[in-house]
C-alpha positions in Angstrom: 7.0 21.3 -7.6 6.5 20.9 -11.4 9.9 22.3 -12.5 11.9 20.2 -9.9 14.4 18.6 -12.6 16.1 22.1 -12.2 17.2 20.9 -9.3 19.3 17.8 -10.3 22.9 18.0 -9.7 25.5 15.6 -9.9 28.1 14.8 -7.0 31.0 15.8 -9.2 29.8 19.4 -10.1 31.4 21.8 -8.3 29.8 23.7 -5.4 29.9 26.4 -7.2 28.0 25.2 -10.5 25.6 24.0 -7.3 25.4 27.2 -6.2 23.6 29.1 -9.4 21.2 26.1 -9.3 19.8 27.0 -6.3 20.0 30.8 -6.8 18.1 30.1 -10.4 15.3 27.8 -8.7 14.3 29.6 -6.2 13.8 26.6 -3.4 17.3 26.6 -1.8 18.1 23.0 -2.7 20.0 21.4 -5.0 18.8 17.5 -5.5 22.5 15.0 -6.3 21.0 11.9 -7.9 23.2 9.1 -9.9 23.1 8.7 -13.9 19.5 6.2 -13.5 18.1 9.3 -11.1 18.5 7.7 -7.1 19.0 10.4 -5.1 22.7 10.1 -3.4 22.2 13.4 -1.1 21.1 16.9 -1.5 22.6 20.4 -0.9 21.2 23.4 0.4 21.7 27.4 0.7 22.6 26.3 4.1 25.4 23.5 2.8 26.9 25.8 0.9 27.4 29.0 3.9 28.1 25.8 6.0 31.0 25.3 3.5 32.1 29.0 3.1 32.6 29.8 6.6 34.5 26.5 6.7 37.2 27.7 4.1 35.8 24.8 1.3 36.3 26.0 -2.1 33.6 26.6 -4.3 35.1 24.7 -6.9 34.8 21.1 -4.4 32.6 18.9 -6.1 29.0 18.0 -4.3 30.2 14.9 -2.3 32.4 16.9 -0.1 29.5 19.2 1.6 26.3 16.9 0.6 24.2 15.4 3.2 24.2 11.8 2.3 20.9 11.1 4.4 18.4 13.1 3.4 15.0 12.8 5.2 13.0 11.9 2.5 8.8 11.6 1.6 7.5 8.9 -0.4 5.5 8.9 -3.1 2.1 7.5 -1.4 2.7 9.3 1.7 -0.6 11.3 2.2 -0.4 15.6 2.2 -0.9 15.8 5.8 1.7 13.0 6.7 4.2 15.0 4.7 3.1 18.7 5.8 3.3 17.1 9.3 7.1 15.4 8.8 8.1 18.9 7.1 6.9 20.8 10.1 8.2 18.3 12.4 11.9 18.5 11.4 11.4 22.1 10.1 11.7 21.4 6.6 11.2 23.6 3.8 12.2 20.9 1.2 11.4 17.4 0.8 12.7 14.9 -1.9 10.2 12.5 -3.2 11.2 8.7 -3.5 9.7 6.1 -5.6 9.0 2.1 -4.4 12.3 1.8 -5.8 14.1 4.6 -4.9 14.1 6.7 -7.9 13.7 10.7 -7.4 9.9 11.2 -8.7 9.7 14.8 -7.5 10.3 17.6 -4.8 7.9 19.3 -2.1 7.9 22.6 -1.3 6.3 23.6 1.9 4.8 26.6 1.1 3.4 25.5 -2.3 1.7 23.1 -0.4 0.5 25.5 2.2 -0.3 28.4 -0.4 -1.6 25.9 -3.2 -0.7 26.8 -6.5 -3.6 26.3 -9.1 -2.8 23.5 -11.4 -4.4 23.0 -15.6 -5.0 19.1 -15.2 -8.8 18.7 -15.7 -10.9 16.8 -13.3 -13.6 14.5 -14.7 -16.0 13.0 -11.9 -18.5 10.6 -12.8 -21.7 11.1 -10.8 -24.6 9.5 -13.1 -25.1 6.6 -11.6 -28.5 4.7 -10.0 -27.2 4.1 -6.5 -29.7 1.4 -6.5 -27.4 -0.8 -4.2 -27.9 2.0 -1.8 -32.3 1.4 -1.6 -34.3 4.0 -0.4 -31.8 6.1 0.0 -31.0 7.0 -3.3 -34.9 7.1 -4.7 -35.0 10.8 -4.1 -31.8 12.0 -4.0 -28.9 10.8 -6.3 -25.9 9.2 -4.7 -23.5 12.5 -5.0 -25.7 14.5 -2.9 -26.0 12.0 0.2 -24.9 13.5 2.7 -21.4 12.1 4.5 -20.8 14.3 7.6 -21.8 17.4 6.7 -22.0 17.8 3.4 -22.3 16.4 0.2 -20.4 13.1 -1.0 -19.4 14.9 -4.0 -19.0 18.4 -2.6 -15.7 16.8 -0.1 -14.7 15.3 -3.8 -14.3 18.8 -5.3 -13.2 20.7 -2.2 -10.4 18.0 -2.0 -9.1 18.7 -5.3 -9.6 22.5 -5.1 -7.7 22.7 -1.7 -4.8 20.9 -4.1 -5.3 23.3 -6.7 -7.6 21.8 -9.4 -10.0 24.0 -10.7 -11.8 22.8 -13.9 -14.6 19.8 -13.4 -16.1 18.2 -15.5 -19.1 16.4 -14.0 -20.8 13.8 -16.1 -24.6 13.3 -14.9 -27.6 11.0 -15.3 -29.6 10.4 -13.0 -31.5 13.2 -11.1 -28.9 15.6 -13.0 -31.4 18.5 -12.2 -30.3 17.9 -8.3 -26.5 18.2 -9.2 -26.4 21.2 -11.6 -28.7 23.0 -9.0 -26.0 22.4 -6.2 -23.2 22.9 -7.9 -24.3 25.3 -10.3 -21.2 26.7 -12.2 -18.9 26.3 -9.0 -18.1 29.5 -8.3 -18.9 28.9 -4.9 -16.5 26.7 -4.3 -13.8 28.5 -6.4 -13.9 26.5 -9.3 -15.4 26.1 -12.8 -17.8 23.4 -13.1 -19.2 22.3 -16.5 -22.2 19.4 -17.3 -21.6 15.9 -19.6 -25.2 15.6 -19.6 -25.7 11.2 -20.8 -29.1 10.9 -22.6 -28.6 7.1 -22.5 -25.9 4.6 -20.0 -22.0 5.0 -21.4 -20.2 2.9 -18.7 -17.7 5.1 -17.0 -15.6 5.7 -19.8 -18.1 6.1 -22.8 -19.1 9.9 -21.4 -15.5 11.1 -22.5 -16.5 10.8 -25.9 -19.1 13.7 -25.0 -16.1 16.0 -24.3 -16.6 18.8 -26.7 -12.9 20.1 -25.8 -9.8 18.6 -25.5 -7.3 19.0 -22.5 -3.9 20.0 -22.9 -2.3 18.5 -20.4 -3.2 14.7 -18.7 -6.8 14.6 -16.9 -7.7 13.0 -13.7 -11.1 10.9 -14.1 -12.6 9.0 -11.0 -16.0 7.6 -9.9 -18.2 10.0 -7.8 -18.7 8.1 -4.9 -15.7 7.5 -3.6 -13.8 9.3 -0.8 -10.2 9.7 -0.4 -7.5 11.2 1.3 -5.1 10.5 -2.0 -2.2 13.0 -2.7 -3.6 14.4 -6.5 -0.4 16.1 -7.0 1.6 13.3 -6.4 -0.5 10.9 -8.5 -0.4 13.6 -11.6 3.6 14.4 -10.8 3.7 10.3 -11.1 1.7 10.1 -14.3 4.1 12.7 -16.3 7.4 12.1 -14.9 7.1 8.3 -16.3 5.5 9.3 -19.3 2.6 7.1 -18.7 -0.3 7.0 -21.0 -2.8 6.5 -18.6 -2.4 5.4 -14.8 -4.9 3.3 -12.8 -4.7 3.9 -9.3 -5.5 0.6 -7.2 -5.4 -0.6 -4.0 -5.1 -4.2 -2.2 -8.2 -6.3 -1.6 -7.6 -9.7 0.5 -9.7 -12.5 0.6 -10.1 -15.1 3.6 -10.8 -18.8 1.9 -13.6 -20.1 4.6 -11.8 -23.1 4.6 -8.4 -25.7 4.8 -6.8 -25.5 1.9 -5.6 -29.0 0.4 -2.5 -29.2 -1.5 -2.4 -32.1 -3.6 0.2 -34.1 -5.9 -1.9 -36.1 -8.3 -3.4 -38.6 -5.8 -1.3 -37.7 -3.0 -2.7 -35.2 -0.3 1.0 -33.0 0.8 -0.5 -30.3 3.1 -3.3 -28.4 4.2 -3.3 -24.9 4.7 -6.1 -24.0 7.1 -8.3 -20.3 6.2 -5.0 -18.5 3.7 -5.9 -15.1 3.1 -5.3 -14.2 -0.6 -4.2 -10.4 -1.4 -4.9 -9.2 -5.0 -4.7 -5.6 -6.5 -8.1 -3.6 -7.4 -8.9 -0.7 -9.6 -9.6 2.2 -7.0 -11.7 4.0 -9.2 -9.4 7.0 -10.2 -7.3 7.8 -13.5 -5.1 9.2 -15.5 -5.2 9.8 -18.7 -2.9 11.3 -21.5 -5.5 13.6 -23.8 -4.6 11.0 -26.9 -6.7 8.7 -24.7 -9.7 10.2 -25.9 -8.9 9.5 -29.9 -9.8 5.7 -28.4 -13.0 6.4 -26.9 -15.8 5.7 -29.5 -18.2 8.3 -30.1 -21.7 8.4 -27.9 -21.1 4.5 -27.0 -21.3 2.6 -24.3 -17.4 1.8 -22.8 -16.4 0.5 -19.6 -12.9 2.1 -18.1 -11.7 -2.0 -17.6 -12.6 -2.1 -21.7 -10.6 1.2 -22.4 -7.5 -0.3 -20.3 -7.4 -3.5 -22.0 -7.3 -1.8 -25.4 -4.5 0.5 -24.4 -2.5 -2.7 -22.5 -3.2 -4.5 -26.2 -1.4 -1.7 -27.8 1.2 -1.8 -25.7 1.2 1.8 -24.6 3.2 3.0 -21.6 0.5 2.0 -18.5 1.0 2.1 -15.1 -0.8 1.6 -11.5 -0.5 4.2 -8.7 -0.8 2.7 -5.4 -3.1 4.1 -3.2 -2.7 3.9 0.6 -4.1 7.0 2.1 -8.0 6.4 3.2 -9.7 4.9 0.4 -13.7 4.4 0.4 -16.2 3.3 -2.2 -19.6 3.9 -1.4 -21.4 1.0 -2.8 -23.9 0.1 -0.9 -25.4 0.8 3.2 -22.6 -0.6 4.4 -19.9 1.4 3.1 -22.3 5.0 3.6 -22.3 3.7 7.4 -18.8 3.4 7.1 -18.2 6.6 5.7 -20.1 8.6 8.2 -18.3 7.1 10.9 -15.0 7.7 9.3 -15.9 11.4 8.2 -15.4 13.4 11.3 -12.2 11.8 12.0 -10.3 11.7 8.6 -12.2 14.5 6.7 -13.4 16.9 9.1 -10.1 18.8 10.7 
């Protein structure tokens, strides 16, 4: 729910002042968060007929009819994890928390059943060689492999169309011919596709320079070979309520040292620490970027989206990282494409 600020109330208002909040949004829930925006409790159509056949004055502040314990969603919780908890406890109306408990939004089951169409562009990067993939990628470029039964890229845009994205951008390279004749303009998949066509290798940031309009509203970018079960909505409702700049999403990546560890003191040996596993953060290959990120992006050059972050952490714009941990798959190499066929049917396919 974009507009889900209407919602906020405070625990002193009266039930009544609650009341027209809830007629005037239209979800049936009022949201009671603190002055820094935790969520204390929420109250409902429901609270509030609760409190009327029990004699409460409308003019009792929140606290005496809110319900202090909530069931709440988080904000990496994946859509069918949260359609599923929703249906579960017969929810219409789910709060979404933050890592640190901050309100960062507001479900609605049937928007996410019905799917409202949203304005943020999506720009998928699909140009690349797929020479770590051999053969298979000598006659066919990597977007158009086929990962259960369809596609790579075509699960990438049904994905976001089934969350309600409907302008691509798709920039292309290598065999472009194949893409544009699959895709076409999109109509078939209920979208509008457009073409970045590279005449020469820009990195995966460089082809936003080719952009011959500029979005009003933040764009998602992400690599074209990667399959995910990541909640877009959430990501972009994450992006705008902090007011980020641009957002990297990432994920964990842990490495096992072969070996014992020594920990030393000068001279002295003090332990040994047999095979630690270190855990780092990654880029996952997705963004989000304000449309002022563009005015950055040099014109028909060659820029990496590592290069374009560094600039924009040197000028000490508003950056943040988006957690991801729904299924997350980069398909680099044989390995991975194994990986992903095996994993299609069962994550992809219901």
């Amino acid at each position: 729910m974009k507009n889900w600020k209407d919602t906020l109330v405070k625990k002193d208002d009266s039930i009544f002042t609650t009341m027209g909040i809830i007629d005037a949004s239209a979800v049936q829930i009022a949201l009671v968060v603190d002055e820094q925006g935790k969520l204390l409790g929420t109250v409902t159509d429901g609270d509030v007929r609760k409190a009327l056949l029990r004699g409460i004055s409308l003019e009792e502040k929140n606290e005496s009819i809110m319900n202090r314990n909530p069931v709440v969603a988080r904000i990496n919780e994946g859509r069918e994890s949260l359609l599923a908890k929703m249906r579960n406890k017969r929810l219409h109306q789910i709060p979404v928390l933050d890592q640190q408990d901050y309100l960062v939004g507001l479900e609605i089951l049937d928007e996410m059943v019905e799917t409202n169409e949203s304005d943020n562009w999506i720009f998928l990067m699909v140009g690349g060689l797929g020479s770590r993939l051999g053969a298979l990628t000598a006659s066919c470029p990597k977007p158009l492999l086929n990962v259960g039964n369809k596609p790579i890229l075509e699960t990438i845009i049904e994905s976001f169309a089934e969350c309600g994205y409907r302008k691509f951008y798709l920039s292309v390279n290598y065999k472009a011919d194949m893409i544009q004749e699959y895709f076409q303009n999109g109509e078939n998949w209920g979208v509008e596709i457009r073409y970045i066509c590279e005449n020469k290798r820009m990195g995966t940031a460089g082809a936003l320079s080719l952009l011959s309009e500029r979005p009003n509203s933040p764009m998602i970018v992400m690599n074209g070979d990667i399959l995910t079960k990541v909640n877009f909505n959430q990501l972009i409702n994450f992006h705008e309520s902090h007011k980020a700049k641009a957002t990297m999403c990432v994920r964990d990546y842990s490495v096992q040292v072969p070996y014992g560890v020594v920990q030393i003191d000068d001279h002295k040996l003090t332990g040994i620490v047999e095979k630690p596993q270190q855990s780092f953060f990654v880029s996952a290959g997705i963004y989000v970027l304000d449309p002022s990120v563009l005015d950055l992006i040099p014109k028909n050059e060659y820029l990496d989206m590592p290069d374009l972050f560094k600039k924009l952490i040197s000028e000490r714009d508003n950056i943040l990282v988006f957690p991801v941990r729904e299924y997350w798959l980069d398909i680099g190499n044989k390995i991975d494409f194994e990986k992903a066929n095996g994993d299609y049917e069962l994550i992809f396919n219901w």
